[in-house]
N, C-alpha and C positions, 0 to 999 in steps of 0.2 A: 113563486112568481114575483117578479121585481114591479115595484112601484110604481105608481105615474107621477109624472113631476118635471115642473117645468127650468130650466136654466137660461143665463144670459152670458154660457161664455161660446166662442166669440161671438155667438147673435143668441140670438132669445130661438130658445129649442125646445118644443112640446114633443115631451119622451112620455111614450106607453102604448099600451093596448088600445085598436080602435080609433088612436085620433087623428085616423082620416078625417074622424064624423063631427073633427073640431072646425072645419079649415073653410066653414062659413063667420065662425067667432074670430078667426086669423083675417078675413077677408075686411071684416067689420072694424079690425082695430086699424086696421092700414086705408079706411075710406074707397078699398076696391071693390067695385061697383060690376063692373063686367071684365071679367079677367080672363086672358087667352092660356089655354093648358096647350103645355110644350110638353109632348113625348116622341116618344119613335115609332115604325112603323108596327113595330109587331107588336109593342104595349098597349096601341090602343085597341089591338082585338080581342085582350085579356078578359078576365071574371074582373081583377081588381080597376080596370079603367071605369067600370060599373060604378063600384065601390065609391068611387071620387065623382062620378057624372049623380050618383043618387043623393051622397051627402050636398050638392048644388041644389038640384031640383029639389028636393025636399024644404029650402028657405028659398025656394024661388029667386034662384040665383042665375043669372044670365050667364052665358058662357060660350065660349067656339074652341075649336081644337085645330092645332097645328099639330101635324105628326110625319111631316117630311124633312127629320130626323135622321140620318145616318149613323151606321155603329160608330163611325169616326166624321164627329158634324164639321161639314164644310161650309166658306165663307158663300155657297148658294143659299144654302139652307137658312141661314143666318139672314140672308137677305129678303129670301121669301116669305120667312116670319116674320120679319119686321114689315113688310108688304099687304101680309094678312090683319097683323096688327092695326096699322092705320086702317085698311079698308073698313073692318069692323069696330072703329072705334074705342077698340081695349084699353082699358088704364090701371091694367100690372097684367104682372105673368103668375101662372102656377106652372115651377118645374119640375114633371112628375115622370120618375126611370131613374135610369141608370144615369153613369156619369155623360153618355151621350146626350141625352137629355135635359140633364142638368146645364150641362154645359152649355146648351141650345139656346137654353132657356135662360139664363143669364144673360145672355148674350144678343139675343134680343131683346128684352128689356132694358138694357145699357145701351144700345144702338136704336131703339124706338125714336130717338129724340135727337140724332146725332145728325150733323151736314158732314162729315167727315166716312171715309170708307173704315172698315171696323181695323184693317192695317194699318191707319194710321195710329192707334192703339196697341202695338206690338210691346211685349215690355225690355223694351229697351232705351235705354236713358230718364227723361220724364217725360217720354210722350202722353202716359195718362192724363198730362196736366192738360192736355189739349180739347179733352171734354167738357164739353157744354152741362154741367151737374144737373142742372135743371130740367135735362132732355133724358135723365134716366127714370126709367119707371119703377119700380116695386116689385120684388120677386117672395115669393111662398115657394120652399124647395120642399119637394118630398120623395128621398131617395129608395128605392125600390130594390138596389141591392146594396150591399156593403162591401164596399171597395174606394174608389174615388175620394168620397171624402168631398166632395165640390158644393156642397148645400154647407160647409162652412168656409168656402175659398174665397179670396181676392181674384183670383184668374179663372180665365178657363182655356183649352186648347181648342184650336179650330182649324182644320187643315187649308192649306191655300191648293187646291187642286189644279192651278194653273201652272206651279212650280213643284207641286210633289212635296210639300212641307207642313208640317205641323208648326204653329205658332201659337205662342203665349199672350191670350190678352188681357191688360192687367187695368185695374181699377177699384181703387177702395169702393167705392160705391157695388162693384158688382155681389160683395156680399148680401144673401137673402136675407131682409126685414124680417123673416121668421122661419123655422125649418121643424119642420114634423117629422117626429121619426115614431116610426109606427112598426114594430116587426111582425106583425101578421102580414105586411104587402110584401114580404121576401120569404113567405112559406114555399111557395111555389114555383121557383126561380129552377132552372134546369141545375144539373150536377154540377157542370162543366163551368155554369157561368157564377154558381157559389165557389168552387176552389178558384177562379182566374180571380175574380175582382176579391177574396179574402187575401190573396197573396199579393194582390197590388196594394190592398192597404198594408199589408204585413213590409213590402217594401217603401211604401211612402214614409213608416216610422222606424225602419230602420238605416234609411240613408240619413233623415233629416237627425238620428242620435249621431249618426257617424260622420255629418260633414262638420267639419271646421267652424271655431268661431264658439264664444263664450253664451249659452243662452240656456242657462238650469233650468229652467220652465219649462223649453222645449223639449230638454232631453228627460225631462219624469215623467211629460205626457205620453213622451214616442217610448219609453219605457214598457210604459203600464200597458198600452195599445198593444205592444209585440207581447206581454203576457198574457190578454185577452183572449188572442188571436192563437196563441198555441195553444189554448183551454180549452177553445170555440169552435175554431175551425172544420178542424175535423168531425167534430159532434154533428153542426150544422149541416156537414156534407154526408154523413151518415143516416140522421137522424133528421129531415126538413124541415119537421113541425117542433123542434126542441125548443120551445116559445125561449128561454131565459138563454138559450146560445146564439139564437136569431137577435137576441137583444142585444147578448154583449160585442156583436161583430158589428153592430150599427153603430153601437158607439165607438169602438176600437175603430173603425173603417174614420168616425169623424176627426177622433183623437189624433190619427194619425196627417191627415189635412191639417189640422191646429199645429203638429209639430213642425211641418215642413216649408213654415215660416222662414225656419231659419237654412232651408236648403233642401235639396235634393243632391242626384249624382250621375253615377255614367250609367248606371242601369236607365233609368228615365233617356239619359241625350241616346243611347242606340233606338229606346223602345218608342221615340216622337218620330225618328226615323224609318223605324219600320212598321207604320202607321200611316203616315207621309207616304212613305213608297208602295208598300204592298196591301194597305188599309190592314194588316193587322193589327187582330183585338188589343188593347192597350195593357190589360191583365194578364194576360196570355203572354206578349211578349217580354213582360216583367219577370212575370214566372221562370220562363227560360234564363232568362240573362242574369237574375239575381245571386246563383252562388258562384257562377265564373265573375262576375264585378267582386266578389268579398274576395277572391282567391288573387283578382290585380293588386285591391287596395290592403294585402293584411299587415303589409309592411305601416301601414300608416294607419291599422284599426285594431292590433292586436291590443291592447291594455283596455281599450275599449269595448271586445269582443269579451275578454277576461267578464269583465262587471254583468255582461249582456247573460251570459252562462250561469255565474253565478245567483242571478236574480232569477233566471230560467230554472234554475236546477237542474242544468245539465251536465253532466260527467264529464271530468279533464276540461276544464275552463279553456277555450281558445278558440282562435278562428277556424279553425280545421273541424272544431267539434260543434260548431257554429253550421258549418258548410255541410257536414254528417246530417247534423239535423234538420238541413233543409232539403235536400235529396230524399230522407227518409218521408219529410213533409208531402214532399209532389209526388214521390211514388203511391203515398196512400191518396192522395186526391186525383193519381191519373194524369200529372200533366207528364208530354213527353219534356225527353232530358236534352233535343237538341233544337236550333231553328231548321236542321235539316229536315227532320220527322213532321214541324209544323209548314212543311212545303214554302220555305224562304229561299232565293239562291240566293248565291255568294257572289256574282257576280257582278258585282256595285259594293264591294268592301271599300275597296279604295273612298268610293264617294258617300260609303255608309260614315267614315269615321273622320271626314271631313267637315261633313255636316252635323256632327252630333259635337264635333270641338265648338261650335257658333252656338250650340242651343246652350240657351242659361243656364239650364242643368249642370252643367262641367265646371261652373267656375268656382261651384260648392261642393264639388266630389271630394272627398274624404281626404285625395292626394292630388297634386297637382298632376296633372295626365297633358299630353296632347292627342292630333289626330292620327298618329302611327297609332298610340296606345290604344286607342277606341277600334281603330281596324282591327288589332290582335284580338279586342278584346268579344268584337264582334265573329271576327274568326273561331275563337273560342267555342262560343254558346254552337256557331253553327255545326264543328266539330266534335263538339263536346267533350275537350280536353279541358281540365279542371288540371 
């Protein structure tokens, strides 16, 4: 059984067994007093919402819950929380779920305090500079699967459903003041939604090794993260209660956020897109898209894929044996091999790969692409021509 123990990289993170049953002692060191829990609709009818409403009541801790939440939170939601917020007087958030959640929950706490609409905060140029600092409140993250990675991010995504778009909102302050990571609240997690959100972290740390741009750090974290996760993964999905592979995928899911500092890529700019359009799951459509994006970019990741293999111990170092082992990956976890099977049409390519050339993602993709490229490449996953 691994350790308890606390770190401060990039926030202060209480890792181990049970410390849910710390996040009265997290509430105390940050002066919050009555704090609104952000989750989604189906979290809060869990065993583990208990878990978190018992460790409150038990120090007589005041509390309300916001749980209008979507799998992909849009700027209503965002709104409405921040609404509930004020009405009940709240002074922090606890963001408790998935990255829906998380993301929520950030995100009203960053806008609790703002005169501005949360789009004026889109990351593009220095708009974050436009925040009132003083109007953001305090977040406690505590992620409930591993995937995302958002309980250590600067951003978080929020669809604008007026225009069908996924957007980036970015602000150093949106980092959580403290993030618990506790793997007994992902013993429970359906099949389906342990392999999606493992293979989104498994893509968050290997675009951010493979995009451009000089940053040793990034790339030993997003390393180690992708060897976790091929250790892990599968355990996890086999085996729910495997306490020490539930642990290493909470961390590899974090490690992999901490890497993608230095970028992301075109699997991200289709899968914001077809999240935006179709509201699909954001893991799920990583999953699909992730070995047709290494089959566009291998002219610009092979030497890189070499190092990836070899530190994997996988047979005949290359992208191809790269892309082997990730087909071999999704067939034991059940996901399907095209977007056709996960019921997407293709009739929005043209403006699938139009829209994903604009989202930030692309301008750190491993090669420089444009939006012809993101059509084929979206064409691809749909056909499932590798």
């Amino acid at each position: 059984m691994l350790p308890t123990t606390n770190w401060n990289y990039p926030t202060t993170v209480w890792f181990g067994n049970d410390r849910i049953k710390d996040i009265a002692k997290a509430l105390k060191q940050l002066n919050i007093k009555k704090p609104l829990i952000v989750t989604d609709e189906a979290l809060v009818k869990l065993p583990i919402m208990e878990d978190l409403k018992n460790a409150l009541e038990s120090k007589d801790i005041s509390y309300c819950i916001f749980s209008d939440v979507q799998p992909n939170p849009t700027g209503k939601n965002v709104q409405n929380g921040v609404k509930k917020y004020i009405e009940n007087e709240n002074d922090g958030v606890i963001a408790f779920g998935g990255g829906s959640a998380l993301d929520a929950g950030k995100t009203i706490a960053f806008m609790s305090g703002q005169s501005l609409s949360v789009w004026d905060f889109e990351d593009v140029g220095d708009n974050w500079s436009r925040a009132d600092e003083n109007g953001i409140a305090k977040t406690i993250a505590i992620p409930t699967t591993a995937g995302t990675g958002s309980e250590v991010g600067r951003a978080t995504v929020i669809t604008d459903s007026d225009n069908h778009a996924k957007k980036i909102i970015f602000h150093p302050k949106l980092l959580p003041s403290i993030v618990i990571l506790d793997p007994i609240l992902t013993y429970n997690l359906p099949k389906h939604i342990t392999a999606w959100t493992g293979i989104d972290a498994l893509v968050h740390a290997i675009e951010a090794y493979c995009a451009p741009g000089f940053h040793p750090m990034a790339d030993g974290i997003a390393l180690e993260a992708i060897r976790l996760i091929k250790e892990n993964l599968v355990k996890v999905y086999e085996q729910p209660h495997n306490c020490d592979a539930r642990a290493y995928m909470l961390v590899a899911a974090m490690m992999g956020a901490t890497a993608f500092q230095k970028g992301l890529g075109s699997v991200h700019s289709i899968a914001h897109q077809l999240g935006g359009l179709y509201n699909m799951p954001h893991g799920l459509a990583n999953s699909i898209i992730l070995p047709y994006a290494l089959k566009q970019n291998k002219s610009a990741i092979e030497d890189k894929m070499i190092k990836l293999c070899e530190y994997l111990n996988i047979k005949n170092p290359s992208t191809d044996s790269f892309i082997k082992y990730i087909l071999g990956l999704r067939e034991k976890l059940e996901i399907p091999h095209t977007l056709k099977i996960a019921k997407i049409s293709n009739d929005k390519a043209k403006e699938i790969g139009e829209l994903a050339f604009k989202d930030p993602s692309t301008s750190t993709n491993a090669k420089k692409i444009n939006a012809q490229d993101l059509e084929v490449l979206f064409l691809s996953a749909y056909d499932g021509r590798i």
